[in-house]
C-alpha positions as CSV (number, residue, x, y, z in Angstrom):
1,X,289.4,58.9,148.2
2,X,288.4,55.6,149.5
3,X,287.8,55.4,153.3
4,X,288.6,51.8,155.1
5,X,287.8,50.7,158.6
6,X,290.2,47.4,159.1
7,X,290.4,45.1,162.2
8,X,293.5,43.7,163.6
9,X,292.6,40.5,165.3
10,X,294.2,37.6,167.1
11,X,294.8,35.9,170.6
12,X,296.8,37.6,173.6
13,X,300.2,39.0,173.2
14,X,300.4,37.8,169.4
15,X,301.1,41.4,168.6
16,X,298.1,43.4,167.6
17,X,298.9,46.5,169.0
18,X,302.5,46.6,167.7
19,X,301.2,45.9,164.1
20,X,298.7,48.6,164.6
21,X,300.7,51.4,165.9
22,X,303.6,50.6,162.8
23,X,300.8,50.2,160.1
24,X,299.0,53.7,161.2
25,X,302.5,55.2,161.3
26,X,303.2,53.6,157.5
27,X,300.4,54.4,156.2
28,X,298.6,57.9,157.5
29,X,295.4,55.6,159.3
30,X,294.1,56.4,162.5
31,X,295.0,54.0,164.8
32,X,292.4,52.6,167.6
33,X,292.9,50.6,170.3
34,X,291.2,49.0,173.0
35,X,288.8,51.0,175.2
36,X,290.1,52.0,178.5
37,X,286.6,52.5,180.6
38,X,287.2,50.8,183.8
39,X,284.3,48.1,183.9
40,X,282.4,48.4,187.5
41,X,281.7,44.7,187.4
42,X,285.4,43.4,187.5
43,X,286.0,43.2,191.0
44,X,282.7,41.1,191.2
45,X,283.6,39.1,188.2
46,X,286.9,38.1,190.0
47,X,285.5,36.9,193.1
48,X,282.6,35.1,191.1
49,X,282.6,34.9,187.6
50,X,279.4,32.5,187.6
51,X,277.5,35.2,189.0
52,X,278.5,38.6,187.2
53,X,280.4,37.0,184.0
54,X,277.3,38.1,182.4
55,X,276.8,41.6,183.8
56,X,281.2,42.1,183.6
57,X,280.5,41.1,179.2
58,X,278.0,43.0,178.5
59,X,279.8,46.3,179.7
60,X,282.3,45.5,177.5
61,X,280.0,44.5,174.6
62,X,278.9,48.0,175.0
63,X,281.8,50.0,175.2
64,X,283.7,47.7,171.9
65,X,279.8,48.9,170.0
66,X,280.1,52.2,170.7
67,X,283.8,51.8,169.5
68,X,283.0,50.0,166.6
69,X,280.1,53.0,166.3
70,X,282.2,55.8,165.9
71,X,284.3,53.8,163.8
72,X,282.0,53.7,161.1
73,X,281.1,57.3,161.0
74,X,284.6,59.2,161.2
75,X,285.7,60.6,158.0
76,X,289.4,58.8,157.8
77,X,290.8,55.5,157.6
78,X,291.1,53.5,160.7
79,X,293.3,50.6,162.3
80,X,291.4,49.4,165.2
81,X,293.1,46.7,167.7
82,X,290.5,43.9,168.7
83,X,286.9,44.2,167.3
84,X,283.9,43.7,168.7
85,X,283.2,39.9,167.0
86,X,286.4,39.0,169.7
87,X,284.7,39.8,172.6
88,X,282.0,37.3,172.0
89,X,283.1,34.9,169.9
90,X,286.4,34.4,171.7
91,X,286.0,35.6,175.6
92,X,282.5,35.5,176.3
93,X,282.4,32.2,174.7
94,X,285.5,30.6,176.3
95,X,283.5,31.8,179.7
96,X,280.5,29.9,178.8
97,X,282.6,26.8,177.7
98,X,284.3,26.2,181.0
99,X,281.3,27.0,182.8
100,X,281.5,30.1,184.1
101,X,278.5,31.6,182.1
102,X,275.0,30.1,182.5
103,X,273.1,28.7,179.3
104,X,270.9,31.3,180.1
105,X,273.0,34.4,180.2
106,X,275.2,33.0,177.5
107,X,271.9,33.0,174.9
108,X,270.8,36.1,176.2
109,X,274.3,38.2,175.5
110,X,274.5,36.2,172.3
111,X,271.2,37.2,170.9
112,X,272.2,40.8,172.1
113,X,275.1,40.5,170.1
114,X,274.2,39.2,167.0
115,X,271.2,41.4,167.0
116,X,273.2,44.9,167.2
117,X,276.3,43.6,165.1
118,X,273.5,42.8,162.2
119,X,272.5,45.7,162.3
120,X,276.6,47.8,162.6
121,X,278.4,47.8,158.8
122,X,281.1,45.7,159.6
123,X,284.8,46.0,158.6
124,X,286.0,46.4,155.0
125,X,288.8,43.9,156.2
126,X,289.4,41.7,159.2
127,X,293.3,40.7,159.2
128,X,293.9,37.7,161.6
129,X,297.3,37.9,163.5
130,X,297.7,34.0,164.2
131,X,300.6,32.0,166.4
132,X,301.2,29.1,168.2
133,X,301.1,28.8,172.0
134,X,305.0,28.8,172.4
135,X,305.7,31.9,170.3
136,X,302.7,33.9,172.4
137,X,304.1,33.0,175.3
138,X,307.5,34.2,174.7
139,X,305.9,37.4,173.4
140,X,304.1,37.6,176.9
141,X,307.0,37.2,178.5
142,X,309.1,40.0,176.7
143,X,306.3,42.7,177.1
144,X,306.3,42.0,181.1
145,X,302.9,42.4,182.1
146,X,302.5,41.6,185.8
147,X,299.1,40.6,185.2
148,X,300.0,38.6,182.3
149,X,301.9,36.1,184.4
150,X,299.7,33.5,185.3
151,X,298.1,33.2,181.6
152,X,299.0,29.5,181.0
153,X,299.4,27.7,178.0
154,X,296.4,25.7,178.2
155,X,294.3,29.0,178.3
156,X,295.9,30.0,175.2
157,X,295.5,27.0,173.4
158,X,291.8,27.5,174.0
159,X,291.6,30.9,172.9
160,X,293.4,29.9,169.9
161,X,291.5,27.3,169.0
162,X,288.0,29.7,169.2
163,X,290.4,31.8,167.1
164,X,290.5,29.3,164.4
165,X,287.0,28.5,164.2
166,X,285.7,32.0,164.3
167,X,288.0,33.4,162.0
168,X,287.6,30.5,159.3
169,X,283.9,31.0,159.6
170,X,283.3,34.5,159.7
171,X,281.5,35.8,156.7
172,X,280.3,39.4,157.5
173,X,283.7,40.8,155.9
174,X,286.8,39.6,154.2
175,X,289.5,37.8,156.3
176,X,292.8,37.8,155.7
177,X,295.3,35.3,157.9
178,X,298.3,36.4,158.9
179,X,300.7,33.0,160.4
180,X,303.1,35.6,162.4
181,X,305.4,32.9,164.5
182,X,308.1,33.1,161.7
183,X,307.6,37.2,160.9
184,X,309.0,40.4,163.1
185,X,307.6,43.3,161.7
186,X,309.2,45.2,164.5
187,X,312.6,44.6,163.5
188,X,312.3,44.2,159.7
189,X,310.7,46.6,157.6
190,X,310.2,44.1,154.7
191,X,307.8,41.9,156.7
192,X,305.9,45.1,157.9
193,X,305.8,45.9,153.6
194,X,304.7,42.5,153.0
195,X,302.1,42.6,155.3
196,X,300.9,46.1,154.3
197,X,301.1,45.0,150.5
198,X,298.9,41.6,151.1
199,X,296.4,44.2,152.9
200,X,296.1,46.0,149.9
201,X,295.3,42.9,147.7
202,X,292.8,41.8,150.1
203,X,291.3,45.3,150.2
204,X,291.3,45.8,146.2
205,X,289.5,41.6,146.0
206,X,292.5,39.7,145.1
207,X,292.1,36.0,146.6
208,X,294.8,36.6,148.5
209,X,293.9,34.8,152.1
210,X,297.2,33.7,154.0
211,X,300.1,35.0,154.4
């Protein structure tokens, strides 16, 4: 029986974790989700990201590897919720666009990265959750997240836009794009089977790239 490791991906609050938990529920797949080691460095971070952005990534580089490690090597199917590729494409980046990561630091976690997630199999499938800035905030807002509060738009426009460009340009594995502002797979069970069924089409090499 075939074995497949998919990534759900996409910006804050667009619904990953939902679509994870109901897809491993559908479908028998072990579900995965973000790793819960507190990182040392985030009370640092906070008080100076110029300073320990660097040390505060790297930790979590680390711990979504060792994720993405076991991953690879466990005998069943597996949904996981954020991959690896995210952290730095998306969060370390956006950190070194606004200036809180050096040029220097910024090269030196990127070659890091790039170097182990050569050498990592990646992800029979990547499926890209996408929405727009008014639909993730109103998602935000219904989960009610204390810490989620202050997240404005404007920070979510730029995570979405390194969205775009990452997941339009990623290579190492199939992408399929899911434009979720106008689907509720929570409430309807024929946009969960939709979703599930394009999966399968991307998994078995139909062109099948938006939904």
């Amino acid at each position: 029986m075939q074995r497949y490791f998919i990534t759900i991906a996409g910006n804050i609050g667009v619904g990953k974790s939902t679509l994870t938990q109901l897809l491993a529920d559908r479908t028998g797949f072990e579900p995965v989700f973000e790793p819960h080691a507190d990182n040392p460095y985030l009370a640092d971070f906070y008080s100076d990201m110029g300073r320990w952005s660097f040390h505060s990534q790297v930790f979590f580089l680390t711990r979504r590897l060792r994720q993405h490690h076991e991953l690879i090597n466990r005998p069943n199917s597996s949904l996981q919720d954020r991959s690896v590729y995210e952290d730095a494409e998306i969060f370390a980046r956006n950190l070194y666009k606004q200036g809180s990561m050096g040029e220097r630091d910024w090269q030196s976690y990127h070659d890091l990265y790039q170097t182990l997630t050569t050498i990592l199999p990646p992800p029979h499938l990547v499926v890209y959750l996408r929405a727009s800035v008014d639909t993730l905030q109103s998602r935000i807002g219904q989960r009610g997240r204390a810490y989620e509060r202050g997240i404005s738009a404007e920070y979510l426009q730029q995570l979405n836009e390194l969205y775009d460009e990452w997941a339009f340009n990623f290579s190492l594995s199939p992408v399929l794009v899911i434009e979720t502002d106008s689907l509720n797979y929570v409430r309807y069970d024929d946009h969960l089977d939709l979703i599930w069924e394009r999966i399968q089409q991307r998994l078995h090499g139909l062109d099948i790239l938006t939904l």
